[in-house]
N, C-alpha and C positions, 0 to 999 in steps of 0.2 A: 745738447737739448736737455731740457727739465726733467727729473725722472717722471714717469707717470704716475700715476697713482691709483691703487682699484678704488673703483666705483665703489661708493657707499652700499652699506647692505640694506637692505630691505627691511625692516622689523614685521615680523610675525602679528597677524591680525591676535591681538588678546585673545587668549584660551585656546588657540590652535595648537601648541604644545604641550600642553597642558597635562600634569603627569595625573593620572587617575589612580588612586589607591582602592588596590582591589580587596572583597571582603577575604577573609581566611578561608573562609568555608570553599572560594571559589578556587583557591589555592590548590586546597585539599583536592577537591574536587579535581582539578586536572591532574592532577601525580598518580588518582587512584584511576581515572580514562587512563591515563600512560600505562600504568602496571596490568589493565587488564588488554589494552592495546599492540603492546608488547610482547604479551606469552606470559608474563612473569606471573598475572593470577590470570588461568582458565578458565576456562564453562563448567560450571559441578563443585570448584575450588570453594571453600570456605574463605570468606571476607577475614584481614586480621581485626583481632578485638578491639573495642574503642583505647582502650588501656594503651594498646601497643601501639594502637595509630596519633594516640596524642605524644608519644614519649617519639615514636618515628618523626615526625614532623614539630614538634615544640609547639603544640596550640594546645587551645582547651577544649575542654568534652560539648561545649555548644557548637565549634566551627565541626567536628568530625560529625556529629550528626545530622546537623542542617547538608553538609556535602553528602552521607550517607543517604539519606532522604531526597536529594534530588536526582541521585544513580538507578532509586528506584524509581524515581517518579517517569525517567527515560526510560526502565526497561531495564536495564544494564545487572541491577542485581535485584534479590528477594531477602527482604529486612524479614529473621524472623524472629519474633518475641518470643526469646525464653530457648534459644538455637543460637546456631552461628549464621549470620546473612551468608546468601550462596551466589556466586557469578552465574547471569541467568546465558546461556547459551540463545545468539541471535541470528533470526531468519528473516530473509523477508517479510512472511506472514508476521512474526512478532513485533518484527518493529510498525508494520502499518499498523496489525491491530488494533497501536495504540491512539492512534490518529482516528477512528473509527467517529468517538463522541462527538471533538472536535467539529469532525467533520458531517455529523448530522445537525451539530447546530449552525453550523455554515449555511449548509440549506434549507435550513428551517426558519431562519432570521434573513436569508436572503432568496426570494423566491426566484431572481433572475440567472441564481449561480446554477440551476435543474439546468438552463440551455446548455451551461458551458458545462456539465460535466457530461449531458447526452453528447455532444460533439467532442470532447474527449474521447468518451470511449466510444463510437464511431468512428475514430481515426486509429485509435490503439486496437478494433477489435477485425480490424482490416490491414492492419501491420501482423497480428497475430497469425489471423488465417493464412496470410502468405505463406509465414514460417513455416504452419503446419501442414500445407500442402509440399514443403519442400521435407519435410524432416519426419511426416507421421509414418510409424510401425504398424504392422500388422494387426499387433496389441491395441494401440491406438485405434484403428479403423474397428475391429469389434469390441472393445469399450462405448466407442461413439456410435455404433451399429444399438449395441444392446441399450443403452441409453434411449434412442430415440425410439426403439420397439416400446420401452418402457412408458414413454410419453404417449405412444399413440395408445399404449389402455387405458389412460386417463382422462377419454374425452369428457368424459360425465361427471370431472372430481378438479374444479379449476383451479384449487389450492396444488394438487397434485401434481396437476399436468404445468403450473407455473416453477414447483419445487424442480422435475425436470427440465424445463428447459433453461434454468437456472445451468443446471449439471452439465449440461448438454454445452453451455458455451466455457464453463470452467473447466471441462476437458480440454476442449479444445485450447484454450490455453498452456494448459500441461503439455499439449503434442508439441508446443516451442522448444520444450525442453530448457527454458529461460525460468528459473525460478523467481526473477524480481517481476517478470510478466504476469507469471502466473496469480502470484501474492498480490499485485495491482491491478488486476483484470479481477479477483475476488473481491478486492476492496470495493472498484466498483457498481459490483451486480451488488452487494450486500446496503450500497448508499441508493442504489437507485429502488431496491426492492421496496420501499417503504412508499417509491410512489408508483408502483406498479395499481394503478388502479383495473384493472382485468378483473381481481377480486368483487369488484364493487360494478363494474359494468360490462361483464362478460359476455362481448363482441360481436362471437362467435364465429372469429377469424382461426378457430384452433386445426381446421384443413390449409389454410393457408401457413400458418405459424409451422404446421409437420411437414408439408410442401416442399419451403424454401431450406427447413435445416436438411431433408432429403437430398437436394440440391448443392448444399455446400457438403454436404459430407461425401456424395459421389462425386465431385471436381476435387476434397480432397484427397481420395483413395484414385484419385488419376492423373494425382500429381501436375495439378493444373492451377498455380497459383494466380493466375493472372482471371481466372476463372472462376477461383473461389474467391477472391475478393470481389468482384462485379453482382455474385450471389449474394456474395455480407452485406452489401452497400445496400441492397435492394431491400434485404430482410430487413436492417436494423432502419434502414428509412421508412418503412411502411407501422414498423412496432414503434416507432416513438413516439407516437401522440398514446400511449397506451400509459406510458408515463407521466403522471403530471402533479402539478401542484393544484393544493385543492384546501384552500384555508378553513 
């Protein structure tokens, strides 16, 4: 028989392999993520000088900067003029922080994105309360205790009594004991706060509003999660039109 022969190969549609040459800065930039990735430079650690970073790596002082400048622009360190730049130590909280602007012009440019982050945190703030009927401490229940006393002497002050009930679901958070919940349950009372129109049309649901957190706080102190979530559902569905967009 004739030997075979392999099949012809296929040629690559133009530019699918295509090798990309990356800027230096970008280079730079990941060696210095690796070094503080690593353990090599820590939290509190002074950044090395540009001097040493251009003689470490063989570039010039415009790629070490430009990469210096976008570590801070993540967060990652503190450029300080006329100092040595410091590794910033990161948290949850730090890193959404920074997402904060971003994300109020999100909703500010897109009035439809307000549905989807109430239905966001309506479904994160009823995974929450689960947790925290499964996991809240004593400390916990009178935190949340003193908390809500604190709300109900604010009936007359609706800046007041909105700053607690703010408090009031950001504890609850904390009783997760889940620091990324906690930093993104903040994140988003602090995006929705701006349409909390209560300010501007105060309702005068604020018996009801102490009612229902009454309600989830004694299904959490009885360790009834299936119970405190049916509370949240109720609460956070009745408070949402309280929310809105308002050109």
């Amino acid at each position: 028989m004739p030997p075979t022969s392999d099949p012809p190969r296929t040629a690559a549609p133009a530019g699918e392999d295509k090798i990309v040459r990356r800027k230096l800065s970008d280079e730079v930039f990941d060696r210095l993520r690796a070094m503080i990735t690593s353990g090599d430079l820590r939290p509190g650690d002074p950044m090395p000088s540009e001097r040493d970073l251009m003689q470490r790596f063989g570039v010039g002082r415009p790629a070490v900067r430009e990469a210096l400048q976008s570590m801070q622009t993540m967060g990652l360190i503190t450029i300080s003029h006329g100092g040595r730049s410091r590794v910033n130590a990161l948290s949850p909280d730090s890193v959404l922080d920074r997402v904060d602007e971003v994300a109020q012009i999100l909703l500010s440019s897109a009035p439809d994105q307000l549905e989807n982050l109430k239905e966001a945190r309506r479904m994160f703030e009823m995974g929450m309360v689960r947790l925290a009927a499964l996991r809240a401490t004593e400390q916990d229940l009178f935190d949340l205790r003193r908390i809500l006393d604190d709300q109900r002497g604010h009936l007359d002050d609706p800046r007041q009594f909105i700053e607690a009930d703010l408090r009031f679901h950001a504890r609850i958070a904390e009783t997760t004991r889940n620091p990324i919940m906690a930093a993104v349950s903040a994140s988003m009372l602090r995006w929705l706060l701006r349409y909390y129109t209560a300010l501007l049309h105060w309702s005068g649901n604020e018996h009801k509003t102490l009612a229902e957190h009454e309600e989830i706080l004694t299904l959490i102190g009885q360790k009834d999660p299936e119970g405190a979530v049916n509370a949240m559902r109720r609460h956070l569905d009745r408070s949402s039109e309280m929310y809105r967009y308002e050109s």
